[in-house]
Biopython code that builds the backbone (N, CA, C, O; Angstrom):
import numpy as np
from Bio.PDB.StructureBuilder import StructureBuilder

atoms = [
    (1, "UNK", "N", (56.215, -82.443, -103.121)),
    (1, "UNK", "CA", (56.084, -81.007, -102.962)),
    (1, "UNK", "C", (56.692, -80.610, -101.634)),
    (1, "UNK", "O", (56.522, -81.339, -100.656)),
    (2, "UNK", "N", (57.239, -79.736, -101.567)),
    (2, "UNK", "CA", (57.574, -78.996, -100.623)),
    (2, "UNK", "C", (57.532, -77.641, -100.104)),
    (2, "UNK", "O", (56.818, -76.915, -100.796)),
    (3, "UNK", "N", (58.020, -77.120, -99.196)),
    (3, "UNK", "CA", (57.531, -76.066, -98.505)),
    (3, "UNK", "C", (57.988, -74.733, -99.533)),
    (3, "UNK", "O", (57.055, -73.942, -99.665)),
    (4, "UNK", "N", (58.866, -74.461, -100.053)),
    (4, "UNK", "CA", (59.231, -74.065, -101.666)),
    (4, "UNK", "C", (58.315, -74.161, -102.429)),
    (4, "UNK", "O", (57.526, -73.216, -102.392)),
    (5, "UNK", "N", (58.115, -74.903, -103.082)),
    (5, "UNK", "CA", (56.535, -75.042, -104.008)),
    (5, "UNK", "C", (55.614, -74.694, -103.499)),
    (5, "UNK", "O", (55.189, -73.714, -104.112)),
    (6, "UNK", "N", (54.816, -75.013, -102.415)),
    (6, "UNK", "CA", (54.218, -74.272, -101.803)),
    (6, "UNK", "C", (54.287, -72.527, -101.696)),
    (6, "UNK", "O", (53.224, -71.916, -101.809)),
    (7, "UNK", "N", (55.168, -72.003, -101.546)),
    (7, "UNK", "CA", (55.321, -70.530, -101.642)),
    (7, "UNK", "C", (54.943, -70.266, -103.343)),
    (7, "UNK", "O", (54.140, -69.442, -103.781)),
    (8, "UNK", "N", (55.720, -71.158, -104.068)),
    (8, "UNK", "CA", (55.861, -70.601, -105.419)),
    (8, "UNK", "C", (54.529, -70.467, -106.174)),
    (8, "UNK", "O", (54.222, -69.726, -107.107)),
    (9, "UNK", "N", (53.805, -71.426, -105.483)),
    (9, "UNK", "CA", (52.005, -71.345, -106.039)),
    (9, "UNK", "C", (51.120, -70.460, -105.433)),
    (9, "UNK", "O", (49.949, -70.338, -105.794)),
    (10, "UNK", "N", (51.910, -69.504, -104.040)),
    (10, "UNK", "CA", (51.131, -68.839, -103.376)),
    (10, "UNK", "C", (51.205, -67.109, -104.065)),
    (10, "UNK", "O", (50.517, -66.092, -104.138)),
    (11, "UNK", "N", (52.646, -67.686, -104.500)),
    (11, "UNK", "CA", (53.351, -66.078, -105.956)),
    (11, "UNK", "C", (52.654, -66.078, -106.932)),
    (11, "UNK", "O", (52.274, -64.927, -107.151)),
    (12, "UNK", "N", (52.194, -66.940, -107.811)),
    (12, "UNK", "CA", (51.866, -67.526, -108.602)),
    (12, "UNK", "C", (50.078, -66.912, -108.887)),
    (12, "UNK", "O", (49.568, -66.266, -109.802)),
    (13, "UNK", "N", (49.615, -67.417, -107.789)),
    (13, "UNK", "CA", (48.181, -67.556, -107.626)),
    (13, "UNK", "C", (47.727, -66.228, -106.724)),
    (13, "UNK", "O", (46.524, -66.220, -106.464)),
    (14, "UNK", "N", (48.573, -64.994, -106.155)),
    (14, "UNK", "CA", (48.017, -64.018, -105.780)),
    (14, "UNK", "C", (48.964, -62.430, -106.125)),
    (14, "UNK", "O", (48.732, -61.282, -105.744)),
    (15, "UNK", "N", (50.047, -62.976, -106.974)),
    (15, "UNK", "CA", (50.639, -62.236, -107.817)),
    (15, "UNK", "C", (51.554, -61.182, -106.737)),
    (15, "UNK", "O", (51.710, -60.011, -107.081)),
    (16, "UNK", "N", (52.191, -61.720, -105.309)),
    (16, "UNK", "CA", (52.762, -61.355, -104.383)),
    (16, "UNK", "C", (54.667, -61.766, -104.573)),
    (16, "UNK", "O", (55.166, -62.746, -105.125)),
    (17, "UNK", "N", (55.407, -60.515, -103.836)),
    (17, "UNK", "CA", (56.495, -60.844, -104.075)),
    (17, "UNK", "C", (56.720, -62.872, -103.001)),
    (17, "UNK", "O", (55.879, -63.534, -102.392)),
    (18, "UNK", "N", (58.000, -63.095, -103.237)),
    (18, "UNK", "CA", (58.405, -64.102, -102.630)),
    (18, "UNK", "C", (58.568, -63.942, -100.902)),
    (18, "UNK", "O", (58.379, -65.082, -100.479)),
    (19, "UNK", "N", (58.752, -63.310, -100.095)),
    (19, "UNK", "CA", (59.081, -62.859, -99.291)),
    (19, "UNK", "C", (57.797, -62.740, -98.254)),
    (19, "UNK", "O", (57.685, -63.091, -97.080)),
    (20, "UNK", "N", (56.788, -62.045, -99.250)),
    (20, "UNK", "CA", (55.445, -61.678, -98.819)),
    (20, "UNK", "C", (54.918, -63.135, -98.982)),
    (20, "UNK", "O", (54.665, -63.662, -97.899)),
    (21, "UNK", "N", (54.731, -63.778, -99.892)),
    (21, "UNK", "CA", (53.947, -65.285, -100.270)),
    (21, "UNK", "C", (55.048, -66.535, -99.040)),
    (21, "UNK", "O", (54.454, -67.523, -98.610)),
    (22, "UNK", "N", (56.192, -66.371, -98.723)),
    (22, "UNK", "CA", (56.442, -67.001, -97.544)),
    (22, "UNK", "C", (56.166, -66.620, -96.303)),
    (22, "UNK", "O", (56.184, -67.552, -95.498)),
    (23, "UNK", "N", (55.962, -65.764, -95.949)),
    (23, "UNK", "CA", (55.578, -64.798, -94.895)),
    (23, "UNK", "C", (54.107, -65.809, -94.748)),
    (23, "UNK", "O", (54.026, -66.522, -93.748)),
    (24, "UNK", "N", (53.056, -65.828, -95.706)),
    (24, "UNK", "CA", (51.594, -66.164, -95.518)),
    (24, "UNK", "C", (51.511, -67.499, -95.391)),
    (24, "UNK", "O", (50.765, -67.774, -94.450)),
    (25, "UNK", "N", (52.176, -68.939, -96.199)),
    (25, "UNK", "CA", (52.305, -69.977, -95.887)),
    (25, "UNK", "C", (52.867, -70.210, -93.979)),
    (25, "UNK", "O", (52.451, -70.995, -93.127)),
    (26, "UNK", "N", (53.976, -69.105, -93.918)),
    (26, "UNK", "CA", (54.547, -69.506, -92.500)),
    (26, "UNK", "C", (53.407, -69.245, -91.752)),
    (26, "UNK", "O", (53.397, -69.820, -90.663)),
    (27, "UNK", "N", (52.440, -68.548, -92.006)),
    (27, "UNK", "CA", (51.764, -67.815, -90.902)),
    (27, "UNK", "C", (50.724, -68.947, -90.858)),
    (27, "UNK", "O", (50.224, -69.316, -89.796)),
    (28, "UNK", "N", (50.467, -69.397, -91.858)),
    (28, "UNK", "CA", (49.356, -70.416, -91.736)),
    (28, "UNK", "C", (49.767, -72.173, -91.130)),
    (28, "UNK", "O", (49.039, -72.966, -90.533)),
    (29, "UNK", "N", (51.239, -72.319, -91.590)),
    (29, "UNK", "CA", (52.087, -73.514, -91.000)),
    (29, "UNK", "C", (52.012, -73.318, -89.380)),
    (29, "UNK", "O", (51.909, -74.458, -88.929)),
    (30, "UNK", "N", (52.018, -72.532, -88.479)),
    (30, "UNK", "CA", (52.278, -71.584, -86.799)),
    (30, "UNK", "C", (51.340, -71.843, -87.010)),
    (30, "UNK", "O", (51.323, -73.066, -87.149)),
    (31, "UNK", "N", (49.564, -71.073, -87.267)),
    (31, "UNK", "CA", (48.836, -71.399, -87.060)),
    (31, "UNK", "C", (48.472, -72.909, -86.336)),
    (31, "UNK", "O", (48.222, -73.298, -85.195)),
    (32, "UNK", "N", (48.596, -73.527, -87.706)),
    (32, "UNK", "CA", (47.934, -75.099, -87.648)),
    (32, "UNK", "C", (49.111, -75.415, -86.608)),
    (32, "UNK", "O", (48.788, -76.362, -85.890)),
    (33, "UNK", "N", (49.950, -75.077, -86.414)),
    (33, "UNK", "CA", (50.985, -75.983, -85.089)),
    (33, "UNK", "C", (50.602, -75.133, -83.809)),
    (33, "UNK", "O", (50.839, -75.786, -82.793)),
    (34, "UNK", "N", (50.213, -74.190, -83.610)),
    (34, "UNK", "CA", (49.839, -73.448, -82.451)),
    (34, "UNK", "C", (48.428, -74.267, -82.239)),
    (34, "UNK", "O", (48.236, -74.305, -81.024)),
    (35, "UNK", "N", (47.571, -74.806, -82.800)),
    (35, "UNK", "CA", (45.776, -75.246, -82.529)),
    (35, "UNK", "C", (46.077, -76.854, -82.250)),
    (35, "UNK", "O", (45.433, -77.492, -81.417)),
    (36, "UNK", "N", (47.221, -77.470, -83.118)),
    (36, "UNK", "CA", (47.529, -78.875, -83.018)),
    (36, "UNK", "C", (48.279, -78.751, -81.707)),
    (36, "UNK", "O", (48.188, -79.837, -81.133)),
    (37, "UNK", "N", (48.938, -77.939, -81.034)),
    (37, "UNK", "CA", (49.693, -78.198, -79.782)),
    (37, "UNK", "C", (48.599, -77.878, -78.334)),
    (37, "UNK", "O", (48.718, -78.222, -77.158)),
    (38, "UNK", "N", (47.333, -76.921, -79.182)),
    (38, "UNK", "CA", (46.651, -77.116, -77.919)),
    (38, "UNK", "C", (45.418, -77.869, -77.991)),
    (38, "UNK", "O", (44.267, -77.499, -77.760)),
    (39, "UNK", "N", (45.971, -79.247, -78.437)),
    (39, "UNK", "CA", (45.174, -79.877, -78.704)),
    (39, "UNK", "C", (43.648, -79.748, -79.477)),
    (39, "UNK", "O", (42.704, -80.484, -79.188)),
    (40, "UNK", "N", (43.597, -78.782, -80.404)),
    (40, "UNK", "CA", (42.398, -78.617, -81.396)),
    (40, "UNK", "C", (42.610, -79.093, -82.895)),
    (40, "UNK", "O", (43.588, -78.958, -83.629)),
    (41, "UNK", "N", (41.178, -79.792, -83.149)),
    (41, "UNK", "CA", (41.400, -80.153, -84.663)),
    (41, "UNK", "C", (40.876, -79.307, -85.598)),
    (41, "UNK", "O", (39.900, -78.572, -85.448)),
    (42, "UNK", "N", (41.534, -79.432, -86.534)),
    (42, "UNK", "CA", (42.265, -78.638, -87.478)),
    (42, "UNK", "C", (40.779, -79.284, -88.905)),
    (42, "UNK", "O", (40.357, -80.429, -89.062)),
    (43, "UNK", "N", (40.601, -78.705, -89.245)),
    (43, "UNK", "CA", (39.365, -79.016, -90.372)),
    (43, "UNK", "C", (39.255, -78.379, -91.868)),
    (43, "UNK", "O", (38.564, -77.410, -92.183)),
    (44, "UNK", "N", (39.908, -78.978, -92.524)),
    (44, "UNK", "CA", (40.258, -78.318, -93.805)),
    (44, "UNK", "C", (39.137, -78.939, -94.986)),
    (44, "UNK", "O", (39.439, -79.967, -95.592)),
    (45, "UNK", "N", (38.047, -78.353, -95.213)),
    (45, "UNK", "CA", (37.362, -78.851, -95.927)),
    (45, "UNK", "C", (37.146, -79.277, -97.507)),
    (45, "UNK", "O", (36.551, -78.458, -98.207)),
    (46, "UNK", "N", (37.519, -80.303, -98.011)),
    (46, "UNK", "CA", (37.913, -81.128, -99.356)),
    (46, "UNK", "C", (39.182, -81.173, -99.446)),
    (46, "UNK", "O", (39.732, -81.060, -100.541)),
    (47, "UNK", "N", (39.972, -81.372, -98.134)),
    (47, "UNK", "CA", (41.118, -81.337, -97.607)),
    (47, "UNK", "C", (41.517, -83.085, -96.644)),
    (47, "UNK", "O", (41.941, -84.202, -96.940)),
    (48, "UNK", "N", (41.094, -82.425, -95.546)),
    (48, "UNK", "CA", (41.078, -83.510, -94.440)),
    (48, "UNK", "C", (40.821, -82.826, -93.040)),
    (48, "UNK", "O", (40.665, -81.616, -92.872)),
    (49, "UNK", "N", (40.801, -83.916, -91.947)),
    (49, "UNK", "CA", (41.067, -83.517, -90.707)),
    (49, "UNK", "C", (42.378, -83.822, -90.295)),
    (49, "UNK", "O", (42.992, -84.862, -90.535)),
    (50, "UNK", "N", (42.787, -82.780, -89.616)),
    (50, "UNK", "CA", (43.775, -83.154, -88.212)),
    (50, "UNK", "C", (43.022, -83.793, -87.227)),
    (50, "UNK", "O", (41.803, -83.877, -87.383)),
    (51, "UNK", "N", (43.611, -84.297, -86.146)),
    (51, "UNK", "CA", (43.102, -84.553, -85.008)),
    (51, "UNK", "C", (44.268, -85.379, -84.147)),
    (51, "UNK", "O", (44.860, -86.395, -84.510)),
    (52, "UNK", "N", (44.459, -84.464, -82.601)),
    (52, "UNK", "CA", (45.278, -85.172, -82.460)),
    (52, "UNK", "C", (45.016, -86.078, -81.168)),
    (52, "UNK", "O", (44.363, -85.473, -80.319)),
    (53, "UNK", "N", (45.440, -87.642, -80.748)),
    (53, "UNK", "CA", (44.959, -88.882, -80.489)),
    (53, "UNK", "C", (45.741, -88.528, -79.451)),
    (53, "UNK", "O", (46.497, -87.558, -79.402)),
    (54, "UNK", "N", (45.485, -89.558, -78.402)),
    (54, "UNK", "CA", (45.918, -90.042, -77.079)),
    (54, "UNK", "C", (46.843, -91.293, -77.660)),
    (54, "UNK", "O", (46.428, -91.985, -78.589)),
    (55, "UNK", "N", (48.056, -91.510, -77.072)),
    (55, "UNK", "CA", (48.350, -92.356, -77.582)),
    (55, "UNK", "C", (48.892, -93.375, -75.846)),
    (55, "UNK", "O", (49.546, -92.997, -74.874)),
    (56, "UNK", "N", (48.211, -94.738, -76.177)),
    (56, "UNK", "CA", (48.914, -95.114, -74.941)),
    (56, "UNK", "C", (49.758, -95.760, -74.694)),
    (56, "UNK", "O", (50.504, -96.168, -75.584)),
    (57, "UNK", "N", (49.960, -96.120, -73.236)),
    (57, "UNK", "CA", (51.445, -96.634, -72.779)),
    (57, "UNK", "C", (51.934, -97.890, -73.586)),
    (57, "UNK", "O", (51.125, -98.143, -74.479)),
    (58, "UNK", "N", (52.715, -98.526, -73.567)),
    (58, "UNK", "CA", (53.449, -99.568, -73.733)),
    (58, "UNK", "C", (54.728, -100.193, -73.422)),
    (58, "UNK", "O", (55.530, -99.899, -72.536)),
    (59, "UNK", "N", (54.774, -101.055, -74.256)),
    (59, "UNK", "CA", (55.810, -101.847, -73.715)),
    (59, "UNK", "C", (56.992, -102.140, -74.619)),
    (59, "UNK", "O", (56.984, -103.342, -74.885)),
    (60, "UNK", "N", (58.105, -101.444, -75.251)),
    (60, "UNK", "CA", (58.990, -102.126, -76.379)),
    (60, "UNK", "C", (59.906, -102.799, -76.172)),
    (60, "UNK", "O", (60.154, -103.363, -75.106)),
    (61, "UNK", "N", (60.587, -102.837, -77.242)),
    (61, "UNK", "CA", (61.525, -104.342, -76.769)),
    (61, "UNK", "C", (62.952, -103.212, -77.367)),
    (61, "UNK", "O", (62.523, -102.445, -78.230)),
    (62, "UNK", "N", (64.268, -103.028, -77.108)),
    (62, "UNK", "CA", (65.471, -103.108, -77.623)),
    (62, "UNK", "C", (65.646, -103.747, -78.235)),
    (62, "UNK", "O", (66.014, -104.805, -77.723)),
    (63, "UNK", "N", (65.572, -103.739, -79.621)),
    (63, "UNK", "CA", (66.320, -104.898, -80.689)),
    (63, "UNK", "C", (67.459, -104.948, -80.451)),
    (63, "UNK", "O", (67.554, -106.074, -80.939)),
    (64, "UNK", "N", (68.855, -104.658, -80.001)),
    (64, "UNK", "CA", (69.860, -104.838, -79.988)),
    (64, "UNK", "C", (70.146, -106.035, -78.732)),
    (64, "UNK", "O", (71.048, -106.867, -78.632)),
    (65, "UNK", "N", (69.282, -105.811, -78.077)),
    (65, "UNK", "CA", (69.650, -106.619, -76.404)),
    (65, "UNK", "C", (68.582, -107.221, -75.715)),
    (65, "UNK", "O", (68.822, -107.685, -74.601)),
    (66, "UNK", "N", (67.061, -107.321, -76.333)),
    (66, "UNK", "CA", (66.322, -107.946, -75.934)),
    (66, "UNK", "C", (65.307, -107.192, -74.681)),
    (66, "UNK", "O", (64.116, -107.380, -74.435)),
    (67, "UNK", "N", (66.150, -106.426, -74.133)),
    (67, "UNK", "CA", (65.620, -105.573, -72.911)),
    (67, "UNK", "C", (64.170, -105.171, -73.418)),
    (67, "UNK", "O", (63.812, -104.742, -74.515)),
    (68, "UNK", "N", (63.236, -105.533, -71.916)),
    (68, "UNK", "CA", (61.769, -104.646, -72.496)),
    (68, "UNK", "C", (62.197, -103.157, -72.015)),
    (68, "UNK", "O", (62.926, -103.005, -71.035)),
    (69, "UNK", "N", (61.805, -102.313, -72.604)),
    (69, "UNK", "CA", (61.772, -100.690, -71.981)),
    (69, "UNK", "C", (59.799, -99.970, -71.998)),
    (69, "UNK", "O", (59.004, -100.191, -72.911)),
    (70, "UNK", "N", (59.587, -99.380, -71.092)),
    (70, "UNK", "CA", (58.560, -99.138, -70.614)),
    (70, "UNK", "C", (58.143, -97.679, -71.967)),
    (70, "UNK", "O", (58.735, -96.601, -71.907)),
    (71, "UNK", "N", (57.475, -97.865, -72.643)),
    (71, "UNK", "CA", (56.695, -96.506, -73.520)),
    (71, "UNK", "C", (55.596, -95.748, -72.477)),
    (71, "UNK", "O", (54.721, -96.341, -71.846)),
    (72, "UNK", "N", (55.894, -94.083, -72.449)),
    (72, "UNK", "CA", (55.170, -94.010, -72.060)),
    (72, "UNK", "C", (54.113, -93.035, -72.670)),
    (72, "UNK", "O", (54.476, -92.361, -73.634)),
    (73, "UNK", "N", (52.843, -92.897, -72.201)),
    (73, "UNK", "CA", (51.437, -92.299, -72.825)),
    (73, "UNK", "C", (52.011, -90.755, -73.749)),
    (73, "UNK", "O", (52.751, -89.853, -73.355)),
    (74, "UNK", "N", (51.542, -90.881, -74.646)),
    (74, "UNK", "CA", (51.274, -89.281, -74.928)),
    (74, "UNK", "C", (50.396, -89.234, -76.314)),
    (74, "UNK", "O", (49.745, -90.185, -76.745)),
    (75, "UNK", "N", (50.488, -88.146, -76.831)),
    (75, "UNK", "CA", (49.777, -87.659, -78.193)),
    (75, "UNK", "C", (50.733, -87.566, -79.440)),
    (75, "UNK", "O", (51.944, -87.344, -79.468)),
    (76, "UNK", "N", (49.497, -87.889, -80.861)),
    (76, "UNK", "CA", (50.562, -87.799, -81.511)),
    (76, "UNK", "C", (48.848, -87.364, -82.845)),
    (76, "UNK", "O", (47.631, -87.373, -82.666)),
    (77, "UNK", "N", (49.492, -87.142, -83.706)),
    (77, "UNK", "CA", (48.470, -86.486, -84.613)),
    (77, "UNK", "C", (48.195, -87.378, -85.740)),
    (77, "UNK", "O", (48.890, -88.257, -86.249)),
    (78, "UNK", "N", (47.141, -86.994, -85.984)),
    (78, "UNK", "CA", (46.294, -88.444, -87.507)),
    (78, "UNK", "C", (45.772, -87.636, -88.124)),
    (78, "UNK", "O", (45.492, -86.562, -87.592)),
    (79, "UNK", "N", (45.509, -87.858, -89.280)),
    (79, "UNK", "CA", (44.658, -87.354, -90.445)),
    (79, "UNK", "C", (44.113, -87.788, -91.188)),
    (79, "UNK", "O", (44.668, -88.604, -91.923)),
    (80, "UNK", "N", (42.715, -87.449, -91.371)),
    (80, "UNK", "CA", (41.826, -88.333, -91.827)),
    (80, "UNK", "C", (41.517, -87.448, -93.613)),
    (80, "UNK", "O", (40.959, -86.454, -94.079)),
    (81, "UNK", "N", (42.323, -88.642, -94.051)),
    (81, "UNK", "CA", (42.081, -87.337, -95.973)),
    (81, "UNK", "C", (40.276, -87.477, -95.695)),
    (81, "UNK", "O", (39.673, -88.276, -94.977)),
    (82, "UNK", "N", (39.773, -86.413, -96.532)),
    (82, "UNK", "CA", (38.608, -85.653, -96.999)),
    (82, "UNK", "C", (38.085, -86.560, -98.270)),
    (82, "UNK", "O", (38.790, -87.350, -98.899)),
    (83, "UNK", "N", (36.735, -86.283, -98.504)),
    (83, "UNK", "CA", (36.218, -86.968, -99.847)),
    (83, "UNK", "C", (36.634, -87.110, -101.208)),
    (83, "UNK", "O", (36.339, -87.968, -102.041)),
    (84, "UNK", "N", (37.502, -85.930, -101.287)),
    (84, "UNK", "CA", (37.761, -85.283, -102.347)),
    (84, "UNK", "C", (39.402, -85.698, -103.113)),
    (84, "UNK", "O", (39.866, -85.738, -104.252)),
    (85, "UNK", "N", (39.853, -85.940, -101.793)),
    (85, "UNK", "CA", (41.078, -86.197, -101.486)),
    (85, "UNK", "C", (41.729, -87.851, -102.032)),
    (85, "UNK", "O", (42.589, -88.298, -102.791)),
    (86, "UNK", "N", (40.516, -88.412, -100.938)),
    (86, "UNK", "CA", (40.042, -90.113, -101.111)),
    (86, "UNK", "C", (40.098, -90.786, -102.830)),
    (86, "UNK", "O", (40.504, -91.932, -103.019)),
    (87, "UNK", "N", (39.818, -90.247, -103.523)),
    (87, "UNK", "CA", (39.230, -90.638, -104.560)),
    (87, "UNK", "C", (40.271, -90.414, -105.988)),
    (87, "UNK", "O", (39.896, -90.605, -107.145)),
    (88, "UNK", "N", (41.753, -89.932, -105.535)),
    (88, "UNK", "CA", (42.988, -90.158, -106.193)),
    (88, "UNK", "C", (43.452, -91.058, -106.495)),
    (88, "UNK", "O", (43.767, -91.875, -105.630)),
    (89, "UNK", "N", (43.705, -91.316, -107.881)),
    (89, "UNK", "CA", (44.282, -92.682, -107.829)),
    (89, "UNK", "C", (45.901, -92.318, -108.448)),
    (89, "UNK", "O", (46.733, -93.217, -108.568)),
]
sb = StructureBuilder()
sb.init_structure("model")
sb.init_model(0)
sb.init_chain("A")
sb.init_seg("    ")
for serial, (resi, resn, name, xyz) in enumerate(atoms, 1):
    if name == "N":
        sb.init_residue(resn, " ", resi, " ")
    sb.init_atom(name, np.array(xyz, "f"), 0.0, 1.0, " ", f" {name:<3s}", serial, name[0])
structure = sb.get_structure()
């Protein structure tokens, strides 16, 4: 699925032109990236969580040349599927 389908079920399911039903997905996509950038989790219930992690330093290697290169700390986002979610086979 994609961000297309997504609109087309939002036409679909509230009987809005195309324009208007992308307009409301975008607004809700900004949302969740405006709360995930200031670091808040995101809680979508029979959905999942966002949440976004500390991630720490390290150490990688260059596959091409062996060189270690230094990683350094930051954040990066996880999601934990919901009950409802879980139970797809």
């Amino acid at each position: 699925m994609i961000k297309a389908d997504l609109v087309r079920k939002v036409m679909e399911a509230v009987d809005l032109p195309q324009a208007k039903a992308g307009d409301a997905v975008n607004t809700i996509f900004d949302a969740m990236r405006d709360a995930l950038s200031h670091g808040e989790r995101i809680e979508l219930r029979g959905f999942g969580v966002f949440i976004v992690k500390n991630r720490k330093r390290g150490i990688g290697r260059n596959p091409k040349t062996g060189v270690e290169v230094a990683i350094p700390p930051g954040k990066t986002i996880r999601f934990k599927p919901g009950k409802a979610l879980r139970v797809i086979d």
